[in-house]
N, C-alpha and C positions, 0 to 999 in steps of 0.2 A: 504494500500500500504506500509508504513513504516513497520508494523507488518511480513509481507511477507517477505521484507528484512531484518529482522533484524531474522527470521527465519532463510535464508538461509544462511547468515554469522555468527551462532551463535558460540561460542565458547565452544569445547568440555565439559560434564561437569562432576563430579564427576564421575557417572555412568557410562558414555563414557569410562572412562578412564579405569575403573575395570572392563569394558567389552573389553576391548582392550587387557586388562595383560590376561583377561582370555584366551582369544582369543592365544594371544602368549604362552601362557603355552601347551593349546592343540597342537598347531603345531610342538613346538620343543622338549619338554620332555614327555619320554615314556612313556606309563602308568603302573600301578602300584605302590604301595608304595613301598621305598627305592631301587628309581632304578636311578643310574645317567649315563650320554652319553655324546657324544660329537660327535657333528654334522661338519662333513670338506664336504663343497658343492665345488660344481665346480664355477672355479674362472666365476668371472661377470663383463665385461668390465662398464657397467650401475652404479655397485654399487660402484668400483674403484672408476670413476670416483666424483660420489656425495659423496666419503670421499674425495678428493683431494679437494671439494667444501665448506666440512663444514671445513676441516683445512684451508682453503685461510679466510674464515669471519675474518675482521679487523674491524666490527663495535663495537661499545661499549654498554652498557647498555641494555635496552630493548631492543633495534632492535637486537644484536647480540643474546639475547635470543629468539628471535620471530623467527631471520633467523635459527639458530641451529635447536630447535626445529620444524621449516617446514622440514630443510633437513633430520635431526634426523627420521622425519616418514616414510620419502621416504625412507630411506636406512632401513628400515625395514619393508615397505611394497615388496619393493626389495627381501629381505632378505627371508620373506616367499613364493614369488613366487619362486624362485629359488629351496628353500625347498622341494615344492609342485613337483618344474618339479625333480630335484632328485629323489625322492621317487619315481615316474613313473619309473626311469631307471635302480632303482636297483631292480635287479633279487634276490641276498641274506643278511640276517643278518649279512654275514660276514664284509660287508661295514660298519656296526655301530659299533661305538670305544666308548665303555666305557673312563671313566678318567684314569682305571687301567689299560686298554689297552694301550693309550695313554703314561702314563710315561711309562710301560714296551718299546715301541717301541723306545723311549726317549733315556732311560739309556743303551739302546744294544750297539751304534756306542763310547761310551765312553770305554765298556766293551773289545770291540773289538779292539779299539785303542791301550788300555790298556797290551791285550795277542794278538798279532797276529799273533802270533806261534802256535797257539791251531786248532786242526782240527773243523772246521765248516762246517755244515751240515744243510738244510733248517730244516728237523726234531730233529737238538739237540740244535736251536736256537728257535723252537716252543717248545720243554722242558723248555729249559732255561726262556721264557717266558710268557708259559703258553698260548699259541698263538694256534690257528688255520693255518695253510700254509697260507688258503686265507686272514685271517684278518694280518697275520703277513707280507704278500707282497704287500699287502694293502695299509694298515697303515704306511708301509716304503717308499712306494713311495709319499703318503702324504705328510707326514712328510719331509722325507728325500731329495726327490724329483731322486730316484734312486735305484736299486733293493737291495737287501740282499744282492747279489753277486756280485755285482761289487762295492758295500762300502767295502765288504771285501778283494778283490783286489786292488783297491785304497790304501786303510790303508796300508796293506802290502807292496808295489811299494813303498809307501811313505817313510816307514818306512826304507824299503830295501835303498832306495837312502840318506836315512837320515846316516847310516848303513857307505855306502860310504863315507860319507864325513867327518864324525866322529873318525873313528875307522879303524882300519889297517885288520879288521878280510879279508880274501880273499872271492870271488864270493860263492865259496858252502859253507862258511862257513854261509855267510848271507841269502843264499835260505837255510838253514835249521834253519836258528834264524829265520824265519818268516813266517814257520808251511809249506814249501812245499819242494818236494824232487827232482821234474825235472828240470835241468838245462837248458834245451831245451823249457820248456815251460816259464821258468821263463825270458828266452832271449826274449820268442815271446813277451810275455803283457809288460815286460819292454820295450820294442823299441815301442810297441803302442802306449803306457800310455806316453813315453820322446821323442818317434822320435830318437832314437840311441839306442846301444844297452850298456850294463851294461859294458863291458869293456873300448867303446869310451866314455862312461858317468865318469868313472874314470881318465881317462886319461885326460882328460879336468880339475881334480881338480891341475895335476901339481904335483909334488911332495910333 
């Protein structure tokens, strides 16, 4: 009877555990030699919460390591269900983001903040970054949490009102420091984007 028990609450052991990394190595990294990825699953209200769980532990010493390490497996038993149900839903590779993809997607909204004067085009931003359309609209909604196109309008609007408050340049002088040529369109996403339009938005700085 004691033997039984002490069976069932045994504590992981050496081998356990190198079957476990093994175990996580095949689920998340792709096969083949020299090949690295980076996996963005769909958020998991479940595993949120069990990190909110192991940042709240205030015990100390052992216990704080016995309770970590119970929640520590959960959130990665979590971790590769989640994985698993992913990979059922993706239809293409284009979902999978290398590291190299990943900074490229990174340093674009810096790039773009930088010239936003410059003609942009889904295809000479997949030049520029070596991107796929789909991995590149992807990846920025990931990431970014918004599409290629409307970061680059934003930035621009931003810029254009920043434009205003700085600088005495007049209305067309700022729709063409900021890569566009319609006055008319520039009125429509301005009034969207502030709720007025580019004149009553000057007019409000006062003299």
């Amino acid at each position: 009877m004691v033997n039984a028990h002490a069976s069932n609450n045994r504590q992981p052991t050496h081998h356990d555990n190198r079957s476990l990394l093994t175990h996580v190595r095949t689920t998340f990294l792709p096969k083949g030699p020299h090949t690295t990825c980076s996996y963005l699953g769909s958020y998991n209200l479940k595993i949120a919460s069990k990190i909110k769980e192991l940042n709240a532990v205030r015990q100390k010493g052992a216990v704080r390591l016995l309770l970590m390490k119970g929640i520590g497996y959960m959130i990665l038993a979590l971790e590769m269900e989640q994985h698993k149900a992913d990979g059922k839903k993706r239809k293409t590779r284009d979902n999978m983001l290398s590291l190299k993809d990943m900074e490229a997607i990174t340093e674009m909204p810096s790039f773009i903040q930088e010239f936003p004067e410059r003609e942009y085009t889904i295809s000479g931003c997949c030049k520029q970054s070596g991107l796929s359309p789909a991995k590149l609209q992807y990846g920025f909604k990931k990431l970014h949490a918004t599409t290629v196109t409307n970061h680059i309008r934003r930035v621009r609007l931003d810029h254009a009102r920043h434009l205003m408050r700085e600088t005495d340049l007049n209305i067309s002088q700022i729709i063409y420091s900021i890569g566009l040529t319609s006055r008319s369109y520039f009125s429509k996403i301005f009034r969207n984007q502030f709720h007025c339009s580019p004149k009553e938005y000057r007019n409000t700085l006062g003299p």
